[in-house]
LOLOLUM-918633 format. One record per residue: z, y, x of N, C-alpha, C in turn; residue number from 1. Coordinates in steps of 0.02 Angstrom, whole numbers, always signed. Layout:
<rs>
R     n.w     n.v     n.u    ca.w    ca.v    ca.u     c.w     c.v     c.u  seq
R       Z       Y       X       Z       Y       X       Z       Y       X  NUM
...
</rs>
This chain:
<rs>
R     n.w     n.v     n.u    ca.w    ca.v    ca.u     c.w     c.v     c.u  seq
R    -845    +478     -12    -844    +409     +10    -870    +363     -45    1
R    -908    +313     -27    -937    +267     -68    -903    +209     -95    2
R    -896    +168    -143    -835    +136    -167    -889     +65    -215    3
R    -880     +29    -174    -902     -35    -202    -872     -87    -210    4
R    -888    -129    -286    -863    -175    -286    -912    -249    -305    5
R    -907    -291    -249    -949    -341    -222   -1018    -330    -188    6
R   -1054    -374    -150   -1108    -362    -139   -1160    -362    -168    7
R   -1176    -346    -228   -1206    -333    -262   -1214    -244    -270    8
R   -1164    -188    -262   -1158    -172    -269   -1171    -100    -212    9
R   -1201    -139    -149   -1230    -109     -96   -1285     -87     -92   10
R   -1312     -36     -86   -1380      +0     -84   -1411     -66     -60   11
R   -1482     -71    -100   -1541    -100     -72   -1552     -78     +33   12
R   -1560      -4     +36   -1566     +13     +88   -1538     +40    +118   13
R   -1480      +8    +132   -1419     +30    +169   -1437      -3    +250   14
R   -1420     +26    +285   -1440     +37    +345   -1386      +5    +401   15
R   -1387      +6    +453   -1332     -24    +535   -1262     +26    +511   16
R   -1230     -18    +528   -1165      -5    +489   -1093     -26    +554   17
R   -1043      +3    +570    -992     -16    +597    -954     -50    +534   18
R    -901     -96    +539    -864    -139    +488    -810    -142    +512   19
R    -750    -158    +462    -694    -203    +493    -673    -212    +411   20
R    -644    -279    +431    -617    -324    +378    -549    -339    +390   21
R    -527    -329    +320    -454    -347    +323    -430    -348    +253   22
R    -341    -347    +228    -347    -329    +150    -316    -263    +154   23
R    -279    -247    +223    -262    -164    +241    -204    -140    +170   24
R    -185    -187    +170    -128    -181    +107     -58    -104    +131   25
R     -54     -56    +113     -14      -6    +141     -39     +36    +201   26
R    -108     +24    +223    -137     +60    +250     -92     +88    +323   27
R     -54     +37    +342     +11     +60    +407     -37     +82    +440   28
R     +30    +106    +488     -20    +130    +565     -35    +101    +615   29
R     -47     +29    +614     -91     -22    +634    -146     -16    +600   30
R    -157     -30    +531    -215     -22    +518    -256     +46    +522   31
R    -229    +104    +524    -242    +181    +555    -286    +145    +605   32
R    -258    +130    +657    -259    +140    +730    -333    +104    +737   33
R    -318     +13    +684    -408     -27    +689    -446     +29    +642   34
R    -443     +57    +599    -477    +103    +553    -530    +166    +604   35
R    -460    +196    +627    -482    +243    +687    -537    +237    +724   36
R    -507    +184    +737    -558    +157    +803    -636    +153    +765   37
R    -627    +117    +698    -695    +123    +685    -755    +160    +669   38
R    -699    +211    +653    -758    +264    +621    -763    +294    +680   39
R    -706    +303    +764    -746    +319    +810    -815    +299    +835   40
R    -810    +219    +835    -893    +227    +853    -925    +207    +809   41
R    -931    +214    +735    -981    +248    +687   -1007    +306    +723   42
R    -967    +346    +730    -967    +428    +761   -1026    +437    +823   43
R    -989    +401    +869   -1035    +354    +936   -1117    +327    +919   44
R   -1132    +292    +866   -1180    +272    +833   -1209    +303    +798   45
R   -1180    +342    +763   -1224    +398    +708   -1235    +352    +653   46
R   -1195    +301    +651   -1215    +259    +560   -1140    +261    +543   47
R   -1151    +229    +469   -1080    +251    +414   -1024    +188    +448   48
R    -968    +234    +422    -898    +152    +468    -879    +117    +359   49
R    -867     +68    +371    -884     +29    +311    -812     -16    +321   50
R    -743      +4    +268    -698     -62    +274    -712    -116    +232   51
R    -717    -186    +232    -707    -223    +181    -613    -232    +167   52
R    -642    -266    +115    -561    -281     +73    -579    -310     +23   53
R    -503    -354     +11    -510    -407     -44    -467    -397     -99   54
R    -489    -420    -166    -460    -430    -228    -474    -483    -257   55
R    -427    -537    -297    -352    -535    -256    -322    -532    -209   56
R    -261    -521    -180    -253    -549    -110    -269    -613     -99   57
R    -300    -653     -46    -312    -688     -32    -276    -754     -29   58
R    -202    -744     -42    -172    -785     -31    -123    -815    -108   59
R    -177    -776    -160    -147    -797    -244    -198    -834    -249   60
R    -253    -830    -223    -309    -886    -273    -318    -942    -180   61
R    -305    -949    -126    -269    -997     -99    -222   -1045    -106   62
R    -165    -997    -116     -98   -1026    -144     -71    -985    -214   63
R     -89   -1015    -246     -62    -990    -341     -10    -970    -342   64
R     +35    -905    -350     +83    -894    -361    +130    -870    -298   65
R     +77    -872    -255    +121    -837    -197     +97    -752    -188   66
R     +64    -727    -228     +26    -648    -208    +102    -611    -185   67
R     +69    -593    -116    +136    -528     -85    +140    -484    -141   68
R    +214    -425    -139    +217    -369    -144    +166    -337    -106   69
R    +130    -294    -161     +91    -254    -127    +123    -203    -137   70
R     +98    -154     -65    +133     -91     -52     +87     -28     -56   71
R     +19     -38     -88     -44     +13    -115     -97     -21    -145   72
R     -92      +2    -202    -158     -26    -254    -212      +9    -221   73
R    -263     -34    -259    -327     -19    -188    -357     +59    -213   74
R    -334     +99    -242    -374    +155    -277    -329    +204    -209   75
R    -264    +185    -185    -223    +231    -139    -256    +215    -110   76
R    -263    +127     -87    -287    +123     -13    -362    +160      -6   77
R    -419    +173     -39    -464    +211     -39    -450    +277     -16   78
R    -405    +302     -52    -383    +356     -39    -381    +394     +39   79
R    -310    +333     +48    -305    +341    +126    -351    +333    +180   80
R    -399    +279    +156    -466    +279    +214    -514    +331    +197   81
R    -504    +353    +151    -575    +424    +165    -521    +478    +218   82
R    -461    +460    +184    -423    +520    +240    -456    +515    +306   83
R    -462    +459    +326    -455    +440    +397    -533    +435    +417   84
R    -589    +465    +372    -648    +478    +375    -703    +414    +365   85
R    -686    +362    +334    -705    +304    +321    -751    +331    +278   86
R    -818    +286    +284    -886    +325    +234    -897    +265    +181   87
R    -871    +195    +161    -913    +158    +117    -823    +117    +118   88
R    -805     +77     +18    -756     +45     +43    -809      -2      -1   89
R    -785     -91     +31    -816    -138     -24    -754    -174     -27   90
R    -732    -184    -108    -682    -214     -97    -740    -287    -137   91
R    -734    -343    -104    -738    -410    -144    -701    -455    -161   92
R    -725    -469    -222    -699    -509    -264    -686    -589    -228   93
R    -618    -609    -248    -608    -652    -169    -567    -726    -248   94
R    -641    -758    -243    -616    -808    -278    -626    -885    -262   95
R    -608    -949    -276    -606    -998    -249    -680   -1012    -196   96
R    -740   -1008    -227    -781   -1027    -216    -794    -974    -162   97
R    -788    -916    -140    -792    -852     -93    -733    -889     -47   98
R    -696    -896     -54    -614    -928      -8    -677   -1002     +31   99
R    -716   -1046     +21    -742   -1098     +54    -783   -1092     +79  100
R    -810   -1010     +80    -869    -980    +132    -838   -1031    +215  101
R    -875   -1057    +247    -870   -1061    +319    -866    -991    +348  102
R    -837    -984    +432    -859    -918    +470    -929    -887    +463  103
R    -964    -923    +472   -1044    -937    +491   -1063    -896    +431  104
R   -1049    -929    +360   -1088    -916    +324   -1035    -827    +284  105
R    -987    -822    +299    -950    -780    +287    -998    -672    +317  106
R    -991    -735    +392   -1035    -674    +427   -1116    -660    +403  107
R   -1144    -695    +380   -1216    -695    +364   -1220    -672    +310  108
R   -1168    -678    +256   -1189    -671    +188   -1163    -587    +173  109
R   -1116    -582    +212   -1070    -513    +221   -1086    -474    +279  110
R   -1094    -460    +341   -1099    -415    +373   -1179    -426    +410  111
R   -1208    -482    +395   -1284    -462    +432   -1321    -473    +369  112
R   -1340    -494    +322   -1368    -492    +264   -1359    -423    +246  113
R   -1311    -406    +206   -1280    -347    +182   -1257    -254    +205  114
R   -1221    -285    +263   -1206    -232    +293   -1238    -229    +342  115
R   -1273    -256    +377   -1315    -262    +453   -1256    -215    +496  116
R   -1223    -264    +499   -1140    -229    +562   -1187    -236    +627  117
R   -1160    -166    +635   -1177    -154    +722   -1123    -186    +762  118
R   -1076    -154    +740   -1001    -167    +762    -950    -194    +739  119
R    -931    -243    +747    -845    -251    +700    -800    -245    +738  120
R    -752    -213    +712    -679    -192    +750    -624    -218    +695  121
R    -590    -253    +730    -538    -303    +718    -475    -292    +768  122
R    -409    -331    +722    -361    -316    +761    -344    -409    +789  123
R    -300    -429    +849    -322    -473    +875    -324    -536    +845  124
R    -260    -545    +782    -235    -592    +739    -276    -597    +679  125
R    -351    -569    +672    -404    -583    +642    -418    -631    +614  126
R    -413    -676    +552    -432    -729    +535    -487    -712    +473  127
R    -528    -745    +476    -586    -780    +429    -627    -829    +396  128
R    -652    -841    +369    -701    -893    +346    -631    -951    +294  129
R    -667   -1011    +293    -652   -1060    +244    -591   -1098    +284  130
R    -515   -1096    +266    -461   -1119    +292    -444   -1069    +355  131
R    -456   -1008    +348    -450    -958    +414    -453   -1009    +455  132
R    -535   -1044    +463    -555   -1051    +547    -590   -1002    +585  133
R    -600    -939    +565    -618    -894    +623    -586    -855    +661  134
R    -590    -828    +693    -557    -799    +745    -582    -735    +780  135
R    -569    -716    +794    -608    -637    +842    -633    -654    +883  136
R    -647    -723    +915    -675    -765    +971    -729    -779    +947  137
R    -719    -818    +869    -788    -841    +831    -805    -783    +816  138
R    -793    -732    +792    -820    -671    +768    -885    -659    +812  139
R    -850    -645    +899    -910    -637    +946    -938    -663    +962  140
R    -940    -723    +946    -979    -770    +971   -1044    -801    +924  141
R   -1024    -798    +889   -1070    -752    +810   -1131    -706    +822  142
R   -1084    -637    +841   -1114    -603    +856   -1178    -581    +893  143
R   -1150    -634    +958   -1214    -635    +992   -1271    -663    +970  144
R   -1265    -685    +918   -1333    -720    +892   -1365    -683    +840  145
R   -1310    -648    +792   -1321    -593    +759   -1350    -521    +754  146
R   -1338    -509    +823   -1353    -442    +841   -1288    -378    +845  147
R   -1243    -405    +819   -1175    -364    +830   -1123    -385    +886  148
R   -1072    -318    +907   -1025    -322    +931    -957    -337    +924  149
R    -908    -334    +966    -829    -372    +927    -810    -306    +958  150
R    -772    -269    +944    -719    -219    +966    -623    -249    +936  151
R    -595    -276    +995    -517    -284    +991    -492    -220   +1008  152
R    -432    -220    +935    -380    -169    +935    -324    -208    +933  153
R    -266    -196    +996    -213    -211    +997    -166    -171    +948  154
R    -114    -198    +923     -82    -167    +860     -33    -144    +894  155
R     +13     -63    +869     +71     -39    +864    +119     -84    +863  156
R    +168    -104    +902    +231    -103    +924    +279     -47    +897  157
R    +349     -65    +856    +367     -54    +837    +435     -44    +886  158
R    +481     +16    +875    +544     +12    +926    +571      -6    +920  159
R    +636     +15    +977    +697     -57    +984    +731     -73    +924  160
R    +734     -30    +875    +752     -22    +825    +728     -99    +779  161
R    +678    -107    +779    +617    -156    +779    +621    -209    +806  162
R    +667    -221    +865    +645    -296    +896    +582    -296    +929  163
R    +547    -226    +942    +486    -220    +959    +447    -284    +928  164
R    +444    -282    +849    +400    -313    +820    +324    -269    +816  165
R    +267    -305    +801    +185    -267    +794    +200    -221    +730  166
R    +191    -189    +706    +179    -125    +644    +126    -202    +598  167
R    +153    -207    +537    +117    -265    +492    +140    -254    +408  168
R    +105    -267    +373    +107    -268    +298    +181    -307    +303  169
R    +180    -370    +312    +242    -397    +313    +299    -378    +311  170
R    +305    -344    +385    +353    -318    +408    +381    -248    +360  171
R    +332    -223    +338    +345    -145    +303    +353    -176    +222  172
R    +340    -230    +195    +378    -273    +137    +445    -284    +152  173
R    +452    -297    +204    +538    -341    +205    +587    -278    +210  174
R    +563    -203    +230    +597    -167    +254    +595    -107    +201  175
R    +550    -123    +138    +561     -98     +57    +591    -134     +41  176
R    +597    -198     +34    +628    -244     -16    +714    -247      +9  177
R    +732    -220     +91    +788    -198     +85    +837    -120     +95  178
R    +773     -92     +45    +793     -28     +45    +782     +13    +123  179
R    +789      -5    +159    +748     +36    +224    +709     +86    +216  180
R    +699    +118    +203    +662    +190    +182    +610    +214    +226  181
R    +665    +232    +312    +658    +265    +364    +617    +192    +388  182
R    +621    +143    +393    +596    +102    +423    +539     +94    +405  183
R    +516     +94    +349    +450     +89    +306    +401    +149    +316  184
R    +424    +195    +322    +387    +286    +344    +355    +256    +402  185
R    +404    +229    +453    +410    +226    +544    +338    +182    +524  186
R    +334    +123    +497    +293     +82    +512    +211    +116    +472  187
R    +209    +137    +396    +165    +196    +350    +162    +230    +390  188
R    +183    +272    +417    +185    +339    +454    +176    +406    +397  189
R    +209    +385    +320    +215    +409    +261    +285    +388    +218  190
R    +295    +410    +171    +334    +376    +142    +303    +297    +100  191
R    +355    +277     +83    +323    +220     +25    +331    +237     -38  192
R    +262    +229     -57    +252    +229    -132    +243    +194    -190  193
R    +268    +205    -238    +269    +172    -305    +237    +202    -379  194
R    +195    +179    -397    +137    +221    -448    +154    +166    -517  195
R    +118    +203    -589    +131    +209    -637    +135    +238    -696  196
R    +119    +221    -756    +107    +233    -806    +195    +266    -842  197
R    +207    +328    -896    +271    +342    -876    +282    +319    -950  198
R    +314    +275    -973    +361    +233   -1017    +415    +268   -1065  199
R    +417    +269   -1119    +492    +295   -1160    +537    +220   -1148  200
R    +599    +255   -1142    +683    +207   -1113    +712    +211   -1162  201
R    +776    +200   -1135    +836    +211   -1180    +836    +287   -1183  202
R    +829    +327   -1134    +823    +405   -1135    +893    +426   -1144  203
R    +929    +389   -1094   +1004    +390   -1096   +1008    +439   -1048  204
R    +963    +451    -976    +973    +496    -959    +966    +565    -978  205
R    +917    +583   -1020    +928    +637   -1049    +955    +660   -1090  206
R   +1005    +624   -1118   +1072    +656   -1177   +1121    +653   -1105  207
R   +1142    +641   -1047   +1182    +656   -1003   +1144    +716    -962  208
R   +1076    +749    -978   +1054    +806    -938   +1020    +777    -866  209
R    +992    +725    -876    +955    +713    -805    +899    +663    -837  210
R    +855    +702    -875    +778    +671    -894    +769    +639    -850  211
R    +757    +540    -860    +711    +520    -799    +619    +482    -830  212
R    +593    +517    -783    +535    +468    -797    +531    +395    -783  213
R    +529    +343    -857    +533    +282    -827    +455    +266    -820  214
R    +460    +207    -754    +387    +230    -723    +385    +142    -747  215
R    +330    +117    -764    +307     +41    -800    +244     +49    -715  216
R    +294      +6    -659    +265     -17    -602    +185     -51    -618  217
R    +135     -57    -567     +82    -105    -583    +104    -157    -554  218
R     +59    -231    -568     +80    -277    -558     +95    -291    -461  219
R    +151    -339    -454    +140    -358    -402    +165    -301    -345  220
R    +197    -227    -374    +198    -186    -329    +257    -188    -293  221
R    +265    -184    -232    +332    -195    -186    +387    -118    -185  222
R    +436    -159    -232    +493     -98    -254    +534    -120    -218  223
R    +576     -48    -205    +610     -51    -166    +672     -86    -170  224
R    +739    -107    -146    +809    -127    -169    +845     -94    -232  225
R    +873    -127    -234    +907     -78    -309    +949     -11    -283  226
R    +942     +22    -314    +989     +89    -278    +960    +153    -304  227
R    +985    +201    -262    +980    +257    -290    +942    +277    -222  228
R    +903    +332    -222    +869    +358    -159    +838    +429    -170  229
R    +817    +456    -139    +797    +526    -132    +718    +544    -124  230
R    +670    +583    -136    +616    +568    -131    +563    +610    -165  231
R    +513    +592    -211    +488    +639    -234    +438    +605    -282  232
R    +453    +639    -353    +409    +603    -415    +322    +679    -399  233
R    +271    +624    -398    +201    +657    -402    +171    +656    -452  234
R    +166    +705    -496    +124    +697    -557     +47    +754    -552  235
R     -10    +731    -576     -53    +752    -562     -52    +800    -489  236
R     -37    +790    -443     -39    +826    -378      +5    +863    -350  237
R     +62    +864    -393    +112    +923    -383    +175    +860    -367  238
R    +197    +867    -311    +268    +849    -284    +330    +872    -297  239
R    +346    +834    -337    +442    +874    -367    +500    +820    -332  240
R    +545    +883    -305    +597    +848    -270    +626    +801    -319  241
R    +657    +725    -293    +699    +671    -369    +726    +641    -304  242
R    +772    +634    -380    +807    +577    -355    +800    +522    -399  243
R    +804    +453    -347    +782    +399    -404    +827    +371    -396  244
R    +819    +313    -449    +855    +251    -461    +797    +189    -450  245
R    +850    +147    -454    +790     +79    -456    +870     +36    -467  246
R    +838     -34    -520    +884     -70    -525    +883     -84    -620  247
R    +918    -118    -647    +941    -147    -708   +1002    -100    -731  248
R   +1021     -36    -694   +1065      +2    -734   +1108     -21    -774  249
R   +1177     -62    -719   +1234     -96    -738   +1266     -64    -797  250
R   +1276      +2    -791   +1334     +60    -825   +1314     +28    -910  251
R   +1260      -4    -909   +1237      +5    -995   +1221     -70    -998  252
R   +1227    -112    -946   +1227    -199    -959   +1147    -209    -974  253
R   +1115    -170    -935   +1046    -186    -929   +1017    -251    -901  254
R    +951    -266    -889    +944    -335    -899    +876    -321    -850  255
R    +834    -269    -878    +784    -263    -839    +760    -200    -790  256
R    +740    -237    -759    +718    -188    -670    +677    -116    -688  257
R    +704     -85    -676    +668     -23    -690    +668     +41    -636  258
R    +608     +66    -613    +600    +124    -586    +615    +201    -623  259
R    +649    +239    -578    +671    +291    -649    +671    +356    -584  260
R    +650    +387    -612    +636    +476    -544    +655    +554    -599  261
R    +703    +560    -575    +753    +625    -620    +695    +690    -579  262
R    +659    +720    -582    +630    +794    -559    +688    +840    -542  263
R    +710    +842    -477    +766    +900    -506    +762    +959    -530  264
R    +819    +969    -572    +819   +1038    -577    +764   +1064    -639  265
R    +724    +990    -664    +645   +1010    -713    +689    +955    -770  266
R    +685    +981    -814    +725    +967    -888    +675    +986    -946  267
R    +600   +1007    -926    +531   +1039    -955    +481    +993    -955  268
R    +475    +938    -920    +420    +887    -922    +405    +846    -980  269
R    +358    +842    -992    +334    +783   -1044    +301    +750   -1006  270
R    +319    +695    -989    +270    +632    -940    +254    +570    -981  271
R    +251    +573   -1044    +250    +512   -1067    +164    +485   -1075  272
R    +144    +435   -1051     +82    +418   -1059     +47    +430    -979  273
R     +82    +468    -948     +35    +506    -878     +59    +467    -805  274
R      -4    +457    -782      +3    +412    -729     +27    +445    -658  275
R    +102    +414    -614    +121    +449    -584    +144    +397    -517  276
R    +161    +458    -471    +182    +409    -396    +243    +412    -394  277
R    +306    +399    -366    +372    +421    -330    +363    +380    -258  278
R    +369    +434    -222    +374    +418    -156    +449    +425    -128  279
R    +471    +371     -98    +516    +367     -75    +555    +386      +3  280
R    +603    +438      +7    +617    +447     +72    +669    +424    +107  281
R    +710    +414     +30    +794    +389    +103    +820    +364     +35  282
R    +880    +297     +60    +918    +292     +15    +967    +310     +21  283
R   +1002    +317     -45   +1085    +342     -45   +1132    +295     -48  284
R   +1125    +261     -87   +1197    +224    -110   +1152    +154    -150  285
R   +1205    +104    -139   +1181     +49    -201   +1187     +44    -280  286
R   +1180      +5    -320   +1201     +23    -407   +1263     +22    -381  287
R   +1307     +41    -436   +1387     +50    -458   +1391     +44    -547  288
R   +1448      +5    -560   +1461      +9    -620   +1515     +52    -612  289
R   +1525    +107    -656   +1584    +136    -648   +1640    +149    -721  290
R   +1708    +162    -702   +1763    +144    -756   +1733    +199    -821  291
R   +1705    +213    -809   +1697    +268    -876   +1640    +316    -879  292
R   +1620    +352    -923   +1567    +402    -933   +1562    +456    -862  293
R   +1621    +493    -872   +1644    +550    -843   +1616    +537    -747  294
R   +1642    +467    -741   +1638    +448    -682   +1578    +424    -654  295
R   +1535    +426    -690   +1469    +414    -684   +1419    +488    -689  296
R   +1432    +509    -734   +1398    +566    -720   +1426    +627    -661  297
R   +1490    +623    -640   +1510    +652    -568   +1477    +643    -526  298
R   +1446    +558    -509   +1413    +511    -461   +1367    +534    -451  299
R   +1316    +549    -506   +1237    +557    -531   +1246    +639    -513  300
R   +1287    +685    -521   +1292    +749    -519   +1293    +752    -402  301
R   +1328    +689    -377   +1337    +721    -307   +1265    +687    -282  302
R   +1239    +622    -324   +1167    +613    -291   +1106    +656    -302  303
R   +1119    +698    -324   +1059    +763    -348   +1092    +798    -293  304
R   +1170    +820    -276   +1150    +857    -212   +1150    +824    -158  305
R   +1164    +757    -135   +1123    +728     -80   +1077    +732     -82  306
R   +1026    +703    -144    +977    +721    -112    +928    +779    -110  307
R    +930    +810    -123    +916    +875    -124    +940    +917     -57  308
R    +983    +899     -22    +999    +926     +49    +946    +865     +88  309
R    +938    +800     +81    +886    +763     +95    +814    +782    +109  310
R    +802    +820     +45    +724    +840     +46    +739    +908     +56  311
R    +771    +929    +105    +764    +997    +101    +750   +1068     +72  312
</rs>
């Protein structure tokens, strides 16, 4: 898969192209489903399916200081769209003067200049151009003058469980940020993940016998509630059952937020310096301060076998 960043950065002779635009933040299975669809009729067409995407999110250099939790740095989200057979990603650089593009000139300068879109496939709540005045209405209507098509994808509905809310970045933020685990998979159709560079601590857990990798989050990344949970630390490709923590680690009058993934059962790792994931599957329990040593490491001793009957 081809991996560009700005238009500049597009073959001279790049050819009719299917598109869809979005920032596809966590790659849910809404965005699967508009993704899908696209590289179906790439497929249909016999030319490459092409996502755009933006850096920053769109809504830090809009509104200063509001950037969401993100729930996949864009090197995963690449990741996940070649899964899904995507042939070209462009992520652009999305800065004040790019934010006052009109629709008009958004589409001309980006998908018929550049990409010569055959097709764009969008999901229905589509917005574009300068003050999101476009629409999937303007999109086609565009189009017809352009030479491209509009393809609408209605989004995943979520169960009763859900409120039968749509499957949305949003929605799969609010439901990390309160520890929801199972809810976050339902909407990913994966676990949620958290990546990172691995940090020296206090290394308190390993004079109590449960090495954890402390993981130094990237910016902006959407962690989960504080707690303890079950799951699995990824280092270079290999998946080891953990149990994590997340939280300021009351027991020691901690102060700052920290991601921490015990390998079970692996007391042999050197991770220091090496860039790693923990994916998250279920939570267990919230922090606890507890009366004493003894009683804390009992705690930490029954969440290794929760979770570990967890991950099977």
């Amino acid at each position: 898969m081809q991996r560009w960043r700005g238009l500049e950065d597009i073959p001279e002779d790049w050819g009719r192209s299917v598109v869809t635009i979005g920032s596809y933040d966590g790659v849910h299975r809404g965005h699967q489903l508009i993704i899908g669809r696209a590289v179906e009729r790439a497929r249909e067409l016999g030319v490459p399916a092409v996502v755009v995407t933006f850096d920053p999110h769109p809504s830090e250099v809009v509104r200063p200081g509001s950037h969401p939790p993100l729930l996949a740095p864009h090197h995963r989200r690449a990741e996940l769209m070649a899964g899904l057979g995507v042939d070209a990603v462009l992520v652009l650089p999305f800065t004040r003067e790019f934010s006052k593009l009109s629709p008009a000139e958004f589409v001309v300068k980006v998908l018929v200049d550049k990409l010569h879109a055959r097709t764009v496939v969008e999901g229905p709540n589509f917005r574009f151009g300068h003050r999101a005045a476009g629409t999937v209405e303007t999109l086609a209507e565009l189009g017809r003058t352009y030479d491209y098509d509009v393809m609408v994808v209605d989004l995943f509905v979520r169960g009763a469980a859900g409120g039968g809310e749509p499957f949305s970045s949003t929605l799969t933020r609010r439901l990390v940020a309160e520890g929801d685990m199972a809810g976050a998979a339902e909407v990913l159709g994966r676990p949620h993940r958290v990546e990172g560079v691995v940090v020296r601590g206090a290394q308190r857990g390993r004079e109590m016998g449960y090495p954890t990798a402390n993981v130094e989050t990237l910016p902006h990344t959407a962690i989960p509630a504080d707690g303890v949970y079950a799951g699995w630390l990824v280092v270079e490709g290999e998946s080891m059952p953990a149990a994590i923590s997340v939280g300021t680690n009351p027991q020691f009058d901690g102060t700052e937020r920290t991601v921490e993934a015990y390998a079970i059962d692996r007391v042999d790792l050197d991770l220091y310096g090496l860039h790693v994931a923990v994916d998250f599957l279920a939570y267990i329990r919230g922090q606890e301060r507890f009366d004493t040593l003894e009683g804390l490491l009992e705690r930490m001793a029954e969440d290794v076998r929760v979770a570990k009957g967890l991950l099977g």
